[in-house]
C-alpha positions as CSV (number, residue, x, y, z in Angstrom):
1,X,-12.1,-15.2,-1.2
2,X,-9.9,-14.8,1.9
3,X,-10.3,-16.8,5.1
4,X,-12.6,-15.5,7.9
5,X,-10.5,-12.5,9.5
6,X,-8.6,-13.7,12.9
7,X,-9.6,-11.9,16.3
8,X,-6.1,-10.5,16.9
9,X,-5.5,-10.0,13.3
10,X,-1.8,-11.6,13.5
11,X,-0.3,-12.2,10.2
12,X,-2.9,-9.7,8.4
13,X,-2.0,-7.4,5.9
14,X,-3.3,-4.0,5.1
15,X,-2.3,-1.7,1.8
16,X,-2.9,2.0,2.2
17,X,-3.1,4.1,-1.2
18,X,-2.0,7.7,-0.7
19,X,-4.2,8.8,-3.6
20,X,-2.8,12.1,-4.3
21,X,-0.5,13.7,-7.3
22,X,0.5,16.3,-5.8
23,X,4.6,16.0,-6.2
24,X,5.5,19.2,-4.6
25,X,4.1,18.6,-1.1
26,X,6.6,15.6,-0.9
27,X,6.8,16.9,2.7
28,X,3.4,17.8,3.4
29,X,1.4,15.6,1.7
30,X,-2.0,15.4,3.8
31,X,-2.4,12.1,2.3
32,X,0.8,10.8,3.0
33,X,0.5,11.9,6.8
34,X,-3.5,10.1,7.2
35,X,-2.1,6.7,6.1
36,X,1.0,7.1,8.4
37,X,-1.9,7.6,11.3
38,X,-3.8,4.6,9.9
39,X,-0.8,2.7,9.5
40,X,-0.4,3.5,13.1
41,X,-3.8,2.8,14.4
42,X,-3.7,-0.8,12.3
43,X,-0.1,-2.0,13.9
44,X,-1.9,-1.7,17.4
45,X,-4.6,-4.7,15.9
46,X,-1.2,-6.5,14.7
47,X,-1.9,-5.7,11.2
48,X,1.1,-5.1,8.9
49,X,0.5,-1.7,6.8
50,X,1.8,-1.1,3.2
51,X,1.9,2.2,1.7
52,X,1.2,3.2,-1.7
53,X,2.2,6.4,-2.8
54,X,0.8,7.0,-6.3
55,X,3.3,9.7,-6.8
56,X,5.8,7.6,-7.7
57,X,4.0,6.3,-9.8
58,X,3.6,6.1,-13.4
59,X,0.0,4.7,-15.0
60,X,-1.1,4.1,-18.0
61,X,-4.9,4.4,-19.0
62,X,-6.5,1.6,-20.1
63,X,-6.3,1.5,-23.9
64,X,-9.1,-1.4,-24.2
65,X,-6.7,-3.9,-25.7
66,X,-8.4,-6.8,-23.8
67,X,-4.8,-8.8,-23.1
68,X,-5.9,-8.6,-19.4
69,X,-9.4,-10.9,-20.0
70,X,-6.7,-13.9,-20.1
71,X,-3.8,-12.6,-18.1
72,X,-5.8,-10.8,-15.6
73,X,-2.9,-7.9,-15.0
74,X,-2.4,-4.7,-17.8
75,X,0.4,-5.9,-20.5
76,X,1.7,-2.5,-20.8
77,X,1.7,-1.4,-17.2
78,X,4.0,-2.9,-15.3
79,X,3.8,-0.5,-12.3
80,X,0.0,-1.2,-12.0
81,X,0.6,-4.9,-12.2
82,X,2.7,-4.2,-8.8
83,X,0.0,-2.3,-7.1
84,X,-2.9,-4.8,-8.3
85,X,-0.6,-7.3,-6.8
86,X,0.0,-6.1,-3.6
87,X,-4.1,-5.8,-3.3
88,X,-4.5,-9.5,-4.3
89,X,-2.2,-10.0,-1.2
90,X,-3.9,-8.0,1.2
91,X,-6.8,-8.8,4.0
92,X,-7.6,-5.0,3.9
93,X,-7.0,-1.7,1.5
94,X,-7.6,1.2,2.5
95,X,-7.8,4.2,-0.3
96,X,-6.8,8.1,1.6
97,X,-8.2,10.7,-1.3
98,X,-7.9,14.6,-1.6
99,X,-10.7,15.8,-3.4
100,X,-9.4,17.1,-6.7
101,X,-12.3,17.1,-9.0
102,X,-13.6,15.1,-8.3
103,X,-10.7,12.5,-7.8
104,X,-6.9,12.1,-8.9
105,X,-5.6,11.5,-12.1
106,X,-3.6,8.0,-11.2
107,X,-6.8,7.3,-8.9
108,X,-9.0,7.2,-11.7
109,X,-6.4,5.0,-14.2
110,X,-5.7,2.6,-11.3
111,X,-9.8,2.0,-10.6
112,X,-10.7,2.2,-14.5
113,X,-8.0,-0.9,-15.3
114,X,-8.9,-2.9,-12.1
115,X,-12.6,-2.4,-13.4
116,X,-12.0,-3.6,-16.7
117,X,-10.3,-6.9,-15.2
118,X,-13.1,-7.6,-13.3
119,X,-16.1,-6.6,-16.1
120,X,-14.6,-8.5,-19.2
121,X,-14.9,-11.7,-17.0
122,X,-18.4,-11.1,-15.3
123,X,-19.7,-10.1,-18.8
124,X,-19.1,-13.4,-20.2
125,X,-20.2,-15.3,-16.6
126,X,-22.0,-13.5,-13.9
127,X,-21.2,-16.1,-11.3
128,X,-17.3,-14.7,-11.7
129,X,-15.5,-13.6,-9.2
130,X,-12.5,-11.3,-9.1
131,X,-9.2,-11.9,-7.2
132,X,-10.3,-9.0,-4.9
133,X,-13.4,-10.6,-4.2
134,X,-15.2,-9.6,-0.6
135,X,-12.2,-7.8,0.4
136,X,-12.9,-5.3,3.2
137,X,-12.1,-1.2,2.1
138,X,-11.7,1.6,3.4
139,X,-12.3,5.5,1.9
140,X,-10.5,8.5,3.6
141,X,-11.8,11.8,1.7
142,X,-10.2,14.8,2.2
143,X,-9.9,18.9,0.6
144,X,-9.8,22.5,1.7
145,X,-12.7,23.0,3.7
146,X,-14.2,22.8,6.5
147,X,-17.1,20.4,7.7
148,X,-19.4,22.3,5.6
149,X,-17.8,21.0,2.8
150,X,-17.7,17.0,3.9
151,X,-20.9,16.3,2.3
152,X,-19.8,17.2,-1.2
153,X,-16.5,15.6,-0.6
154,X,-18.7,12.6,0.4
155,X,-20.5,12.4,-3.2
156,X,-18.0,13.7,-5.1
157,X,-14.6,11.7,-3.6
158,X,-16.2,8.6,-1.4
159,X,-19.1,8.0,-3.3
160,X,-17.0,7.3,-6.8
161,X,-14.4,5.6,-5.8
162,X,-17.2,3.4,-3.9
163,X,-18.6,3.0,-6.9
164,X,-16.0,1.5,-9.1
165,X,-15.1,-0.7,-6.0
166,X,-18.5,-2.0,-5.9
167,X,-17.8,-3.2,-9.9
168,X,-14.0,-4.6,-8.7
169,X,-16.1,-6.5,-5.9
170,X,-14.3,-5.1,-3.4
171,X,-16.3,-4.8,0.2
172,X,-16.8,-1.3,1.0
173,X,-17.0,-0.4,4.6
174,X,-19.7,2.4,5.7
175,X,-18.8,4.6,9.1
176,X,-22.4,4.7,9.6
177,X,-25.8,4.9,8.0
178,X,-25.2,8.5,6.6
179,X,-21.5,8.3,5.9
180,X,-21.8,4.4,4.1
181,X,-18.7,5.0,1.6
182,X,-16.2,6.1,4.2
183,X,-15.4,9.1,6.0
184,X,-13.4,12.6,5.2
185,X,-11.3,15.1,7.0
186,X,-12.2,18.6,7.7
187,X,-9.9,21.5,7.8
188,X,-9.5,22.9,11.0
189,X,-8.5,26.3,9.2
190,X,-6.9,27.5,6.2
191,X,-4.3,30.4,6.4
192,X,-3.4,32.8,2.7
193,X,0.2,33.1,2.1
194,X,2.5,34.8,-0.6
195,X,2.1,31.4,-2.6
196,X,-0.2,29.9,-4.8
197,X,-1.8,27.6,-2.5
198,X,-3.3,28.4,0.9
199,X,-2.0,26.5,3.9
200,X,-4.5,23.9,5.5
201,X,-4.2,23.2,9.1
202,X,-6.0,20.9,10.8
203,X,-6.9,19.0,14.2
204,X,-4.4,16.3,14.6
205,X,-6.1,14.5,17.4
206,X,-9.4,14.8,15.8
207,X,-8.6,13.3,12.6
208,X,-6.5,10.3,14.7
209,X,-9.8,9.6,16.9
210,X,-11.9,9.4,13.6
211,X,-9.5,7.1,11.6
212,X,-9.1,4.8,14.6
213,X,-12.8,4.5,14.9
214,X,-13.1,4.1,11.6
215,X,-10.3,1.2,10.8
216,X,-12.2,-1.0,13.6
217,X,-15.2,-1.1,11.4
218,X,-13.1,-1.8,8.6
219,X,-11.6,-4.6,10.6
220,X,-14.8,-6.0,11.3
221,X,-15.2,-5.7,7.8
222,X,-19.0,-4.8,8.6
């Protein structure tokens, strides 16, 4: 487990996983653009940010081989050995989800092979703890609706990847007593054009007030 966080936070280290698969929106990429405003947000506490962009990518599910009960990293997956490894490194993480039913693909693989690390070893001792022990997170939810929709996105998006934190060991923080996995992002308004996908647009300075309040508590990591 990590030393007791510092008050200025100099010298800490935060990684941000865009969580998204979406590989056409390389521009627009909601997710992309809420861990740039975290990222933000965190260098004004003098906390380095790294960001993960699972688009680029490739996982491989876990096949159950059990190599990683001695190793402790995937010996087929060297791309999620390099993501696991930056977490080991980190006083923070921070996971930024669109809501895609209910979570991404490369979400999912990353959180089912950082599972099995951790449950192979508890199994056989229950006093074990995991690399990413007591490490604060964060969970930024987000989708195509409105604030009507933030309580599905809460138990469908926050609440599950909570959940298979909870198994890694990894400290999830609550916003507050109703919102205790994280928070999520509504859409301002969504506009139809000629393509396949409507256009989300949403409140810039809302969303940067609610990740800033958020990424204290994280910080506190209370």
């Amino acid at each position: 487990m990590k030393e007791p966080h510092t008050e200025t936070g100099e010298g800490r280290r935060a990684v941000c996983v865009s969580c998204s698969n979406m590989t056409g929106s390389q521009e627009n990429s909601i997710s992309i653009k809420l861990c740039e405003i975290l990222a933000k947000q965190l260098s004004g506490h003098n906390i380095e940010s790294h960001i993960v962009d699972l688009r680029k990518y490739e996982l491989f599910p876990c096949v159950g081989c059990g190599e990683c009960y001695e190793s402790r990293r995937c010996c087929c997956d060297p791309r999620f050995n390099e993501i696991y490894d930056s977490f080991t490194r980190a006083d923070y993480l921070f996971f930024v989800s669109p809501h895609y039913a209910p979570i991404p693909s490369k979400l999912a693989v990353l959180l089912e092979k950082m599972e099995q690390i951790t449950f192979l070893h508890w199994w056989k001792d229950n006093h074990y703890q995991s690399e990413l022990y007591g490490i604060p997170a964060g969970i930024i939810s987000h989708g195509g609706a409105g604030e009507w929709a933030l309580p599905s996105y809460k138990e469908m998006v926050n609440d599950t990847i909570a959940n298979a934190l909870d198994t890694i060991q990894i400290k999830v923080i609550p916003y507050d007593d109703t919102w205790n996995t994280g928070i999520s992002m509504p859409v301002k308004k969504v506009v139809e054009t000629d393509s396949i996908f409507p256009v989300q647009e949403y409140d810039w300075n809302v969303l940067e007030t609610k990740i800033r309040e958020y990424a204290k508590r994280v910080l506190q990591g209370n």
